[in-house]
C-alpha positions in Angstrom: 0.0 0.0 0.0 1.2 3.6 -1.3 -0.2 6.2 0.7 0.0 9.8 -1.5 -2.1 12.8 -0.9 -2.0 16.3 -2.7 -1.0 18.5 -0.1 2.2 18.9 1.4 3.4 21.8 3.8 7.1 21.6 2.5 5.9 20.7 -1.1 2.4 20.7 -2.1 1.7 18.5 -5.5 5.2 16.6 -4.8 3.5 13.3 -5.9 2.8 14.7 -9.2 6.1 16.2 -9.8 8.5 15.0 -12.9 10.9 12.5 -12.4 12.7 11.8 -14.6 9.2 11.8 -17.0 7.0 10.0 -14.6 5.4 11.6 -11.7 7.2 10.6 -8.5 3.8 8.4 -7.0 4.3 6.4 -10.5 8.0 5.9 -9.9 7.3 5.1 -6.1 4.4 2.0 -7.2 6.7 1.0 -10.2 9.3 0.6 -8.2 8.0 -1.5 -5.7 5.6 -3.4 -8.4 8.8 -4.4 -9.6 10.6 -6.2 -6.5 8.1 -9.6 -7.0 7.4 -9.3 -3.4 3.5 -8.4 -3.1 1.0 -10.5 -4.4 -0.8 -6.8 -4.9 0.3 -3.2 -4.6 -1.6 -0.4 -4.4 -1.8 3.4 -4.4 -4.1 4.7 -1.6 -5.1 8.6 -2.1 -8.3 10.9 -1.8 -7.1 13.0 -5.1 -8.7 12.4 -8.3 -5.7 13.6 -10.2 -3.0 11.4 -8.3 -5.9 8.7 -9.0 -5.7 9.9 -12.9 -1.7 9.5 -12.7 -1.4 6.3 -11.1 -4.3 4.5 -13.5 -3.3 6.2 -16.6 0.0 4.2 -15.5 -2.0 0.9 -15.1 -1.0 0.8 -11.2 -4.5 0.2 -9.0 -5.8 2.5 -6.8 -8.3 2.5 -3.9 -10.0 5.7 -3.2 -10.3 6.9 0.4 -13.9 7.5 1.4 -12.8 9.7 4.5 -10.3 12.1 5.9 -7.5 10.8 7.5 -4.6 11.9 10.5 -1.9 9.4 9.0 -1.2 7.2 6.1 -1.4 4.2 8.1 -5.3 5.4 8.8 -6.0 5.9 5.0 -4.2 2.4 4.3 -6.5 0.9 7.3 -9.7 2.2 5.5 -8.1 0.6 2.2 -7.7 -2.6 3.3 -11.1 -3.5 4.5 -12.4 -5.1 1.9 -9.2 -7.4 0.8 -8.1 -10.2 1.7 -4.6 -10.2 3.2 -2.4 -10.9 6.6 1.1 -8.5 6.0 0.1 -5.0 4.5 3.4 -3.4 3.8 3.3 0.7 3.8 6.0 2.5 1.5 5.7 5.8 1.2 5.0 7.8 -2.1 7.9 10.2 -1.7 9.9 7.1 -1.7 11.1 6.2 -5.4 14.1 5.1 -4.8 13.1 2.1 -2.2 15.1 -1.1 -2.5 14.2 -4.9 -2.2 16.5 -5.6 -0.1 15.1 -3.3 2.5 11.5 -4.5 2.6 12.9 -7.9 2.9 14.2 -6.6 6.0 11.5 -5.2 7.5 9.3 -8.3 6.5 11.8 -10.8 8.5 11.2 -10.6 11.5 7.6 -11.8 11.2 9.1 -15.2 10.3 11.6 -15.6 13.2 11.0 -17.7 16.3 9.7 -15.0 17.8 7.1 -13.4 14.8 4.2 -14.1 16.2 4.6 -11.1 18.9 5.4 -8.9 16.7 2.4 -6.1 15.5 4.5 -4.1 13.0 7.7 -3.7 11.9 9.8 -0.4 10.9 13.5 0.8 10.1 16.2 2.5 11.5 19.0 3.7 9.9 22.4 5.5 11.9 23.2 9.5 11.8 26.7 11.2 12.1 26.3 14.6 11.6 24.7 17.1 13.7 22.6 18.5 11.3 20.5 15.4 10.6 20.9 14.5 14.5 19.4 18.4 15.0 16.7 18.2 12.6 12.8 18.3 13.7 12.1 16.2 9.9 14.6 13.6 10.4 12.4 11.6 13.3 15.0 9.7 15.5 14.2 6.2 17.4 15.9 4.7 20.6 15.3 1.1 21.2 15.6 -1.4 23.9 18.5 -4.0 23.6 16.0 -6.8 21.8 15.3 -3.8 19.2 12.1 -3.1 20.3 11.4 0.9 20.1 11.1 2.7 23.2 10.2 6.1 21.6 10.2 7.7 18.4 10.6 12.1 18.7 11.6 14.9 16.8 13.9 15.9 19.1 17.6 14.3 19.4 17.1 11.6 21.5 19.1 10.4 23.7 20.3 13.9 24.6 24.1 13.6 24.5 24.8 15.3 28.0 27.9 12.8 28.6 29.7 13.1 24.9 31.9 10.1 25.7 29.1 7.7 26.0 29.7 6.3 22.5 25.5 6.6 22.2 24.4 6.7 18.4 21.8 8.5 16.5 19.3 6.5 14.1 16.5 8.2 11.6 13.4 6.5 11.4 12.9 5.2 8.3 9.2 5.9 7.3 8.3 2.0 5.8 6.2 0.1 8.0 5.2 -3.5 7.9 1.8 -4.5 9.5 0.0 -7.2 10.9 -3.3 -6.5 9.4 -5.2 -7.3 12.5 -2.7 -4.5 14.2 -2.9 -2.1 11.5 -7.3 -2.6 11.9 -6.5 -1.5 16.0 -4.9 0.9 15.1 -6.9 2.9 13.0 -9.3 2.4 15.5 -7.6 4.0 18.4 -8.0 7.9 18.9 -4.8 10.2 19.0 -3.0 10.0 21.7 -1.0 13.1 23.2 2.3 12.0 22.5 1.2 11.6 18.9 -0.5 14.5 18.5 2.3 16.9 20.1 5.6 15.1 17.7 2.9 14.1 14.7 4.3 10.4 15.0 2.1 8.2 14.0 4.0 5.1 15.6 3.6 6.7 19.0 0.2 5.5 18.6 1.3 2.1 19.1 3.4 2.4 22.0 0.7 4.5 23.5 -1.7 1.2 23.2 1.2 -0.9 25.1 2.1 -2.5 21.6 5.6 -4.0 20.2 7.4 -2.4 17.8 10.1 -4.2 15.9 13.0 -2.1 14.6 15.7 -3.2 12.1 18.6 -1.3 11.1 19.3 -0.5 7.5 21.8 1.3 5.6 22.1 3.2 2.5 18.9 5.0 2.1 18.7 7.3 -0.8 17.0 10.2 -0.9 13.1 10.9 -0.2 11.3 14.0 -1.4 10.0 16.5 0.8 11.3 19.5 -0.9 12.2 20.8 -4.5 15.8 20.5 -3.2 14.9 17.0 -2.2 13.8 16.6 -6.3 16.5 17.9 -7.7 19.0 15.6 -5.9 16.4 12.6 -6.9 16.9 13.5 -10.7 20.6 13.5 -10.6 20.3 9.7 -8.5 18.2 9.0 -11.7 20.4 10.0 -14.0 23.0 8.1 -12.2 25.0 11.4 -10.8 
């Protein structure tokens, strides 16, 4: 499932915009169409002209029949009537999303200890303070079985002992699902931690639920910004 609305704070039409020919939501769905991993994907939006874009480029798409807080809300409406167990959530400003990481995030739900597991996410290690210091770049600390124990804005943990050898990890915004946790979730009301650092996982550990986080390396770039497009065109053209 491909979550993609119009509007964007940072960049509003970014799923439309050109890359490389395409708009970026066709790239996104072609890209993970292509990995043989899903028995269906999807594109999940409440705008007829990302709808247009996405069909025109023979990728489904299920129309959401409500406003949403979150993607994982829109993808919990989209699911209802289909028939599945794991519903995978890549994100639509995500073109450039590799195999090899959603077969990460989808192992753990066949290891000994799957069956505990509600959903599944990624981390991936920071070095420089200006990704550590940024408010976008959501940061996750977890407990020693990598299971998070917070996702924030802020840097977390604060270094106030430098020696400490502590380590900085971006949450990577893919998300795999049980669907029976991704149903409870969309039926749980916003919590306050969610609602203060707009954090949709927070949700979860709110509810008292596991979170499984597995590191990954070597993400390219998503696009939030026009910035963000222009370094996604150059990746294209292999620059």
């Amino acid at each position: 499932m491909i979550p993609a609305r119009y509007a964007s704070s940072r960049f509003p039409g970014k799923m439309l915009a050109s890359l490389g020919g395409k708009p970026v939501i066709v790239r996104t769905c072609e890209a993970a169409a292509g990995m043989g991993l899903f028995d269906e994907v999807y594109a999940v939006t409440d705008d007829s002209r990302i709808r247009e874009a996405v069909t025109a480029a023979g990728i489904p798409c299920i129309m959401s029949r409500r406003e949403h807080e979150t993607g994982s809300d829109r993808i919990a409406e989209a699911v209802e009537g289909l028939d599945c167990d794991i519903v995978v959530n890549i994100q639509g400003d995500e073109p450039f999303t590799r195999k090899e990481v959603i077969e990460q995030v989808l192992r753990p739900f066949y290891m000994e200890d799957g069956d505990s597991i509600d959903l599944c996410t990624l981390k991936e290690q920071m070095d420089s303070h200006e990704d550590i210091s940024n408010p976008n770049n959501v940061k996750v600390i977890t407990d020693i079985s990598g299971s998070a124990l917070y996702f924030s804005r802020s840097p977390i943990p604060y270094p106030r002992d430098p020696r400490s050898g502590a380590r900085w990890w971006r949450h990577i915004g893919i998300y795999a699902f049980r669907r029976q946790a991704l149903e409870m979730f969309s039926r749980w009301p916003m919590g306050e931690l969610e609602a203060s650092e707009k954090i949709e996982c927070l949700r979860f550990l709110e509810h008292g639920r596991r979170i499984k986080v597995v590191e990954t390396s070597g993400m390219r770039v998503s696009i939030d910004t026009p910035e963000d497009l222009a370094k996604a065109e150059r990746i294209l053209k292999g620059g």
